[in-house]
N, C-alpha and C positions, 0 to 999 in steps of 0.2 A: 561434626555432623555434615554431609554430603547435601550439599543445595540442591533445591529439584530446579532439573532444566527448563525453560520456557522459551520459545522462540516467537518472533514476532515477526513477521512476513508481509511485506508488501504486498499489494495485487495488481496492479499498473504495470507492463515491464518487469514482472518478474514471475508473482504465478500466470501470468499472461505475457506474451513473445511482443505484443503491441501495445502501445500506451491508450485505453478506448476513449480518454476524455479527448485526446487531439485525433484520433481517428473520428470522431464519433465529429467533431468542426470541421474537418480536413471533407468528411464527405456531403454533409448539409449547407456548408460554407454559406453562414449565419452573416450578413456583412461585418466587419472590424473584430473579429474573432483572433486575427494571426496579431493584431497588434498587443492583445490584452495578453495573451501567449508571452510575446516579447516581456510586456512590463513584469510578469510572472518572473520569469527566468533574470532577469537585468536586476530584480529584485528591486525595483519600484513601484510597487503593489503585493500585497500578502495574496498567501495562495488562495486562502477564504474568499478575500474580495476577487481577486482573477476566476476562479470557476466560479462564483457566483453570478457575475457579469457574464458573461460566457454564456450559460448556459438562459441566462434570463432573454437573450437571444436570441431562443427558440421558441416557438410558439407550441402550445400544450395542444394545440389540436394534431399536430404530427408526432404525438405520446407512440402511438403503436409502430409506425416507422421506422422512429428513433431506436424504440426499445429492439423493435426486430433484428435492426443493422448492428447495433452493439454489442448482442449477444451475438447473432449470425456470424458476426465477424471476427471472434475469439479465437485465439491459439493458445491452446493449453500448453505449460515450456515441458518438458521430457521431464519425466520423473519424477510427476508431481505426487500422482497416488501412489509410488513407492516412497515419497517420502513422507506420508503421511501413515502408512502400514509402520514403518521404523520409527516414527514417535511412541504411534500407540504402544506395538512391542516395547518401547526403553521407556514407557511412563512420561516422555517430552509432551507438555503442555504444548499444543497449536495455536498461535493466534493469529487471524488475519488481521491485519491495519492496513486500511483502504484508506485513499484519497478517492476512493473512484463515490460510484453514488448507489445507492440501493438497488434503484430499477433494473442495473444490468450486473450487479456484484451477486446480488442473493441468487438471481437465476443461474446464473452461469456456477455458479459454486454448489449447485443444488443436488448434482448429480454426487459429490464427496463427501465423505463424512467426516463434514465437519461441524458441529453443533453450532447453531446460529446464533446464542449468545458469545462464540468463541470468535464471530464477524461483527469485527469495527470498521461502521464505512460513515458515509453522508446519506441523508434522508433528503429526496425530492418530492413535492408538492405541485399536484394537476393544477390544480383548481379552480389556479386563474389564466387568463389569455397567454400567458405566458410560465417555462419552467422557474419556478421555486426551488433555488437547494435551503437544505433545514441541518442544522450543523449541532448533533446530538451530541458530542465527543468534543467539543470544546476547551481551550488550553486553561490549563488549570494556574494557582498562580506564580507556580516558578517559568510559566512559557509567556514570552511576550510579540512570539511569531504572528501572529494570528494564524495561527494551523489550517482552522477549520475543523477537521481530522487530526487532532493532537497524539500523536506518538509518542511523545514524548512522557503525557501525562499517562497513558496507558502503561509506559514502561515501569515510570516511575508508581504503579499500585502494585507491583511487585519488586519488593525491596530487594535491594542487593544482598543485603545480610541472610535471606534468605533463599534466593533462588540467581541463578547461573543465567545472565540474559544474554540472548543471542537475537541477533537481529539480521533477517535476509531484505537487502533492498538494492537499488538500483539511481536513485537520481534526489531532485532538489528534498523530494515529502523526505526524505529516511535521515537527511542529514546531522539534523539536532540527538536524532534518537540513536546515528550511531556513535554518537562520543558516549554515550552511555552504557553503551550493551558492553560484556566481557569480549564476545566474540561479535565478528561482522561476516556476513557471505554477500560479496559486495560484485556487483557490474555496472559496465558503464559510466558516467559521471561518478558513482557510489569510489568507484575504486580508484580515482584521482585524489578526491578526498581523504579517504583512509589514510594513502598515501602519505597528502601532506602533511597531516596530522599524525602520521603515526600511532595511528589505531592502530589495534589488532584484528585484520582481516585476514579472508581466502577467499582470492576473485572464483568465480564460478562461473557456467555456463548453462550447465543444464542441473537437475534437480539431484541425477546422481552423484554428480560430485559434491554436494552439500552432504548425503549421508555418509560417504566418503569421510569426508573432515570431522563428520560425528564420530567417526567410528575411530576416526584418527585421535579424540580429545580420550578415548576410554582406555588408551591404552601411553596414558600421558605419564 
């Protein structure tokens, strides 16, 4: 029996040309925001606790600002709604897995069709003086990253034995999830990794050479 395909897709740096959690610091410049950055990437602090801290640095009365600059500031990467026409045609399950946060995931993805139960991201909380992140996707118990945004566990509710996982990502969030996946569509950091592991990747740039490689597995 032929596994049905599912793909799991970053949104950070990958359906987007810009990372918006460090653009979105980079332009409000929250004081000790680039430090918390550092600890994230040096990997002395979980991503959970790093964008939580982060963002608790911003005060909720500049909600509408924030949220304007985030979305305003968007670059869709080339080839996105065609690659989302070429699932639906080949029956490919879409899924987005966001590190990113609700406020500016759901808007910005609003105009594709994509089913919003098929968007994994982080939940933000007004409420109080300051931003809340709310971490609905939580690592399950074979993850002991603190994710936040667990890809990993997402991957893993579709079994291997049953479905063909593919995973498109770009940097630190997709690492754990791409030792998993069959196939990798990997840039940036992503595709040093693969490398040294010896994954099975195909670095990319834009969105049509991801359907590309699709189209390259069907005639394997």
């Amino acid at each position: 029996m032929s596994k049905q395909r599912v793909i799991f897709c970053d949104f950070d740096g990958t359906i987007t040309v810009n990372d918006n959690i460090v653009a979105i610091m980079k332009h409000f410049e929250p004081p000790g925001w680039d430090a918390i950055v550092e600890d994230v990437l040096a990997k002395r602090v979980s991503v959970r606790e790093g964008v939580g801290r982060m963002f608790a640095l911003l005060p909720t009365e500049r909600r509408q600002e924030i949220t304007d600059y985030a979305i305003g500031n968007v670059t869709i990467r080339e080839g996105f709604l065609e690659l989302l026409e070429y699932c639906r045609r080949e029956g490919i399950t879409f899924l987005v897995t966001s590190g990113g946060i609700d406020f500016f995931v759901y808007p910005v993805l609003s105009p594709f069709p994509i089913p919003e139960e098929n968007i994994y991201c982080n939940g933000s909380d007004f409420s109080g003086s300051h931003i809340e992140i709310l971490w609905p996707h939580a690592c399950d118990e074979h993850c002991h990253n603190d994710c936040g945004m667990c890809k990993t566990a997402i991957i893993r509710s579709y079994p291997s034995e049953s479905y063909e996982r593919i995973l498109i990502g770009d940097s630190i969030t997709d690492f754990e999830g791409a030792k998993l996946a069959d196939l990798v569509f990997a840039r940036a950091h992503l595709v040093d990794l693969c490398r040294e592991l010896g994954l099975n990747y195909k670095p990319f740039e834009t969105f049509h050479e991801v359907i590309q490689g699709l189209e390259e597995l069907k005639v394997r």
